[in-house]
C-alpha positions in Angstrom: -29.0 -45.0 3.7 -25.0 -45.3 3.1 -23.9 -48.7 2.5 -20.9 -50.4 0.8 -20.3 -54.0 -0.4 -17.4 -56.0 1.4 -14.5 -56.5 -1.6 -14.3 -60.3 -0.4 -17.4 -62.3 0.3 -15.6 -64.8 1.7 -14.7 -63.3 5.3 -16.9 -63.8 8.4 -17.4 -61.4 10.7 -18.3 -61.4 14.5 -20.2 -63.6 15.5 -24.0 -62.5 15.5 -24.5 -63.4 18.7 -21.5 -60.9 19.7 -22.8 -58.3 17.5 -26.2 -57.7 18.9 -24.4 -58.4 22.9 -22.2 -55.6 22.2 -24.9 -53.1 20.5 -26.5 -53.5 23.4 -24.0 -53.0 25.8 -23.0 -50.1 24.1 -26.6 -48.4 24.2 -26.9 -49.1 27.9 -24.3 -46.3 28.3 -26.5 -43.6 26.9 -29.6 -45.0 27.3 -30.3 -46.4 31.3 -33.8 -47.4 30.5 -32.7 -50.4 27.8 -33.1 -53.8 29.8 -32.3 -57.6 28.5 -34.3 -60.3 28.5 -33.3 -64.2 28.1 -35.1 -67.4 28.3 -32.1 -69.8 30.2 -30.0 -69.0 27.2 -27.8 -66.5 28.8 -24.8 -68.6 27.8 -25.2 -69.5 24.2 -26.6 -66.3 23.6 -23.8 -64.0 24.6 -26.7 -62.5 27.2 -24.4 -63.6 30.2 -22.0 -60.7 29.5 -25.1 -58.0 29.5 -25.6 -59.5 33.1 -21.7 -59.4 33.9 -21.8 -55.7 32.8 -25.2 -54.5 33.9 -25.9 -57.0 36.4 -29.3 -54.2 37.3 -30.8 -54.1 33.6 -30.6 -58.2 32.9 -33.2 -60.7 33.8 -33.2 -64.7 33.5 -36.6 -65.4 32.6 -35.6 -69.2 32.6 -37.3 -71.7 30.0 -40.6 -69.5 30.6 -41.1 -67.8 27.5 -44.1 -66.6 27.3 -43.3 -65.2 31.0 -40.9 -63.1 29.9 -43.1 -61.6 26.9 -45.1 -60.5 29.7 -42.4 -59.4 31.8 -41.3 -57.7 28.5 -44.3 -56.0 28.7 -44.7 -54.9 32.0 -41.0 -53.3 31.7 -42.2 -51.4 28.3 -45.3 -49.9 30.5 -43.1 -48.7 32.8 -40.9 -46.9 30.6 -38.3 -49.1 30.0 -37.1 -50.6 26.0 -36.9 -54.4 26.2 -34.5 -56.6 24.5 -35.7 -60.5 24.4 -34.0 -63.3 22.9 -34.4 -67.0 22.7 -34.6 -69.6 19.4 -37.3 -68.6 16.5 -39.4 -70.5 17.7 -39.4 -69.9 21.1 -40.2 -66.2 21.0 -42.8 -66.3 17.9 -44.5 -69.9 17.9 -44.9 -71.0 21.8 -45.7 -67.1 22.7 -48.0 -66.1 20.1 -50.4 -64.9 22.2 -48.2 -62.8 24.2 -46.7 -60.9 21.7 -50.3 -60.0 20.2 -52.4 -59.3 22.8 -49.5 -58.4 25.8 -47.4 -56.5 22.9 -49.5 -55.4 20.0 -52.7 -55.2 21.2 -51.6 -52.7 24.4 -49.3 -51.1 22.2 -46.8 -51.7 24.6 -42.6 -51.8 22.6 -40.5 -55.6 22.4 -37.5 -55.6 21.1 -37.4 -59.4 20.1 -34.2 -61.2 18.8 -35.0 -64.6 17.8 -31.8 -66.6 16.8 -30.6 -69.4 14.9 -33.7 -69.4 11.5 -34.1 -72.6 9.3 -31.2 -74.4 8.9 -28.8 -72.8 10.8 -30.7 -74.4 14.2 -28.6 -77.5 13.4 -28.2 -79.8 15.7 -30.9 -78.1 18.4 -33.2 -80.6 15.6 -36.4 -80.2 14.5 -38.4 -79.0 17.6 -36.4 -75.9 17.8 -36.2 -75.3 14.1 -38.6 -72.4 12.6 -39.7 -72.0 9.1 -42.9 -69.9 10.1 -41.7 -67.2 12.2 -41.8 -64.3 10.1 -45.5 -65.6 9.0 -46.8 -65.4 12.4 -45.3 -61.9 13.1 -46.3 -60.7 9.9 -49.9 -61.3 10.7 -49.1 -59.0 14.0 -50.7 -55.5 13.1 -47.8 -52.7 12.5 -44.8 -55.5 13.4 -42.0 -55.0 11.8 -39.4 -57.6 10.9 -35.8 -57.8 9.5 -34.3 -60.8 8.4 -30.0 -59.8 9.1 -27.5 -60.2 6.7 -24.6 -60.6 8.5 -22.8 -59.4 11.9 -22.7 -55.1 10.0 -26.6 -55.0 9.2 -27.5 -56.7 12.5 -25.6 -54.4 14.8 -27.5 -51.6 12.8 -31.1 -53.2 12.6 -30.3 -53.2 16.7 -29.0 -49.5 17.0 -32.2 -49.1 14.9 -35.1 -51.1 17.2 -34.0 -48.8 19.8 -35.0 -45.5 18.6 -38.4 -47.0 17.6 -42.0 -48.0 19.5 -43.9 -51.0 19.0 -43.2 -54.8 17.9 -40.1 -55.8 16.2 -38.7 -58.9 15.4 -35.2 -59.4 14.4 -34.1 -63.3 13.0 -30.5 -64.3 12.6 -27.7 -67.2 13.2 -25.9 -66.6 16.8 -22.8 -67.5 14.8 -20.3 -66.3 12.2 -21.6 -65.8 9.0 -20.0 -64.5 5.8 -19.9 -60.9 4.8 -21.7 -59.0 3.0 -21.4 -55.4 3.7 -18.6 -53.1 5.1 -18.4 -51.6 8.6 -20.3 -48.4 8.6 -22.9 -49.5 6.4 -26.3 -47.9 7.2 -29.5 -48.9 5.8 -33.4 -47.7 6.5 -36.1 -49.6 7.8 -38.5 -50.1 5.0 -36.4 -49.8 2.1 -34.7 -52.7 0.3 -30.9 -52.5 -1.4 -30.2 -53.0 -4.9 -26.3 -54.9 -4.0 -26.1 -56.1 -7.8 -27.5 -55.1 -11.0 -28.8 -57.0 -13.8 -31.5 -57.3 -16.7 -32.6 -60.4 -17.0 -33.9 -62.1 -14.0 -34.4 -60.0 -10.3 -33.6 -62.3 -7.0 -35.5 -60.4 -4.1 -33.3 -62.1 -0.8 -33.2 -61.5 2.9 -31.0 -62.6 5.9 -28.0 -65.1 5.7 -28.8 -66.2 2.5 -27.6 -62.8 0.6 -24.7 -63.7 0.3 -25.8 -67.5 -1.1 -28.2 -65.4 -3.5 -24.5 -63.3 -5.2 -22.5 -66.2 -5.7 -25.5 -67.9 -7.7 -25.9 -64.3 -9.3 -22.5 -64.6 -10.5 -22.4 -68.0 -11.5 -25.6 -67.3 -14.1 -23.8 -64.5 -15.1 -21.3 -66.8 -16.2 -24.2 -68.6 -18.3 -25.2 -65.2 -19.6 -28.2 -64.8 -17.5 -28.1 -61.4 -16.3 -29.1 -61.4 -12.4 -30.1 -58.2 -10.4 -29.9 -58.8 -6.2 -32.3 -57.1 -4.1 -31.2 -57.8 -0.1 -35.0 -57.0 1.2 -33.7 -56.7 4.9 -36.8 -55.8 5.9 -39.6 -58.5 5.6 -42.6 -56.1 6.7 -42.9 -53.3 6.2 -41.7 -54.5 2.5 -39.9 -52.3 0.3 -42.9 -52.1 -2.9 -41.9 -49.4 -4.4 -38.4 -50.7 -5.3 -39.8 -54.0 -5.9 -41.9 -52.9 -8.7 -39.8 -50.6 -10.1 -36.8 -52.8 -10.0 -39.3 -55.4 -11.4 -39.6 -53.3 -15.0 -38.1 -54.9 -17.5 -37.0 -58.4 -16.1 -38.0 -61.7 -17.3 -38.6 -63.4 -14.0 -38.4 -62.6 -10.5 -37.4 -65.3 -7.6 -37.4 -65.4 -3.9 -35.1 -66.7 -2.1 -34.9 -67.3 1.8 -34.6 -69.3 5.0 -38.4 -69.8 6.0 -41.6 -71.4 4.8 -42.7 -70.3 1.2 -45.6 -69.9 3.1 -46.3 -66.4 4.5 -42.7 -65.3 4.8 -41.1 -63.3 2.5 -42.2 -65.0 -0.9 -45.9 -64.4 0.2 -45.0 -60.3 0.8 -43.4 -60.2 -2.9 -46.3 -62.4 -4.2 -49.0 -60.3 -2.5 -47.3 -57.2 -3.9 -47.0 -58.1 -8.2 -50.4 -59.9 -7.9 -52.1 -56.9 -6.7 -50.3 -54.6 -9.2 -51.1 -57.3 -11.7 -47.1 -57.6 -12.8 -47.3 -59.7 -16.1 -43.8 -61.5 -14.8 -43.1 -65.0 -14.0 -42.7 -65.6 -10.7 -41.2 -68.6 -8.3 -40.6 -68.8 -4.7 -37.9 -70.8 -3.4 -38.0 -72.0 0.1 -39.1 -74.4 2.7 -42.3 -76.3 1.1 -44.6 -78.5 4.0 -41.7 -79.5 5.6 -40.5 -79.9 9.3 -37.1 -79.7 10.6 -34.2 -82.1 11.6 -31.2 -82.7 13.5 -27.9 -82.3 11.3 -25.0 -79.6 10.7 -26.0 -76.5 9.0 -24.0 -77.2 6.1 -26.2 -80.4 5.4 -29.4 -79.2 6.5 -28.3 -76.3 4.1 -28.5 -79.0 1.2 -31.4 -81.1 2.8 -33.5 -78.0 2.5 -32.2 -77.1 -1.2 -30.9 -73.6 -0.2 -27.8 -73.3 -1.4 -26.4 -71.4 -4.5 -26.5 -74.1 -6.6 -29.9 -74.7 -6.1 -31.4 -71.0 -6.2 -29.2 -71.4 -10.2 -31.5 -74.2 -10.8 -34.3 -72.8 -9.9 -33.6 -69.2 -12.1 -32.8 -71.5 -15.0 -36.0 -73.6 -14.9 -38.2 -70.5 -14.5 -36.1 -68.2 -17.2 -35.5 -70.9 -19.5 -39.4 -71.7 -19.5 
């Protein structure tokens, strides 16, 4: 695990979309038994250029999801490593069954991208909006989800699925996001990143939202709360050990992500310092018995209270208390 922090946050990459299109491309050259998947999305999702460039090893599954979590299947008994994309919803929700009885329970290996999380659905509205997609594969035995960054730790997380067996679930934005680390950044599946240091309160953060989580680190820095940043890329299996370790010493720990406070990634940290009985306060910050709406991503963004500003109100409240 090699990684380095972009000098300026402010930059966007590729778009995500393009990043996992092209990482898959580029595996199809030394690997023939990679296939793509897509669920009459081949156009939004980049997918259309997988069948443009391996017309053989594509497949439009059309608005049959479920369908092509079987197909997925079938192709993974056979030999091959499927790739699978539609919206969050569409490829955890509306197939849950699929993916645990024709995935996990014959131990058969999906390579699932599901796009566009929480708020960044925008104006797709509130039927294609997911805040319980990492709680439903969670609750998959041996799944393993990642919850990307940006366009670097996506490509990787992709490079990654394909060396591995079994169910895995990738969420991120189809669009351009801001940076947050350098190109030729590795990481490891399983193990968080400490990206900023601090004494006073630890932020544990996954997915787009990292780099929301360091500008409201810096901003309480400026109010002398000292703020430590933990990008826990990888939802399950989650990073303990560097959880509780990092944990030693802080006056609060917050959560801070894109999904349901139910069952997604505040529930992992939760489970984890109940069960080792950390004497810490603790506060999850998220999506709370909600549904979602049409609207941009910037106001849904704000609708949903997950921006900087309101992860700093949050850390005050709790520290302060």
């Amino acid at each position: 695990m090699m990684f380095k922090l972009t000098g300026d946050r402010s930059k966007k990459g590729r778009e995500l979309r393009l990043s996992i299109v092209e990482t898959i491309q580029e595996l199809m050259k030394y690997d023939d038994t990679i296939v793509a998947l897509d669920a009459d999305l081949a156009e939004p999702s980049g997918f259309n250029k997988i069948k443009k460039s391996n017309p053989d090893r594509f497949i439009q599954c059309g608005i049959s999801e479920a369908n092509m979590v079987g197909v997925s299947a079938g192709l993974s008994v056979m030999g091959f490593k499927p790739f699978l994309h539609s919206f969050g919803p569409f490829v955890t929700r509306r197939v849950y069954d699929q993916l645990y009885i024709s995935g996990a329970y014959a131990h058969t290996t999906l390579h699932i991208y599901g796009s566009d999380p929480g708020f960044t659905v925008a104006q797709n509205g509130g039927t294609h909006t997911t805040w319980e997609d990492m709680a439903l594969v969670r609750a998959i035995p041996n799944s393993v989800i990642c919850d990307a960054a940006d366009d670097i730790q996506l490509s990787w997380i992709i490079k990654e699925f394909a060396k591995m067996e079994g169910i895995h679930y990738v969420r991120a934005n189809r669009k351009a996001v801001r940076n947050v680390y350098e190109a030729g950044s590795s990481f490891e599946i399983g193990k968080g990143n400490v990206i900023k240091k601090g004494t006073d309160v630890l932020i544990i953060v996954a997915g787009q939202l990292v780099s929301d989580a360091l500008d409201a680190a810096d901003l309480l820095d400026k109010k002398g709360i000292s703020v430590e940043v933990i990008d826990m890329f990888t939802v399950k299996p989650l990073d303990q050990e560097l959880l509780l370790n990092e944990a030693v010493g802080k006056q609060a720990i917050v959560t801070f992500e894109n999904h349901s406070i139910t069952g997604g990634l505040g529930s992992a940290v939760a489970e984890t310092i109940a069960e080792a009985n950390v004497g810490i306060k603790f506060k999850r910050h998220g999506v709370d018995e909600r549904f979602g709406q049409v609207g941009t991503a910037e106001f849904l963004q704000k609708e949903y209270r997950l921006t900087a500003e309101d992860l700093v109100k949050t850390v005050e409240v709790l520290y302060e208390r």
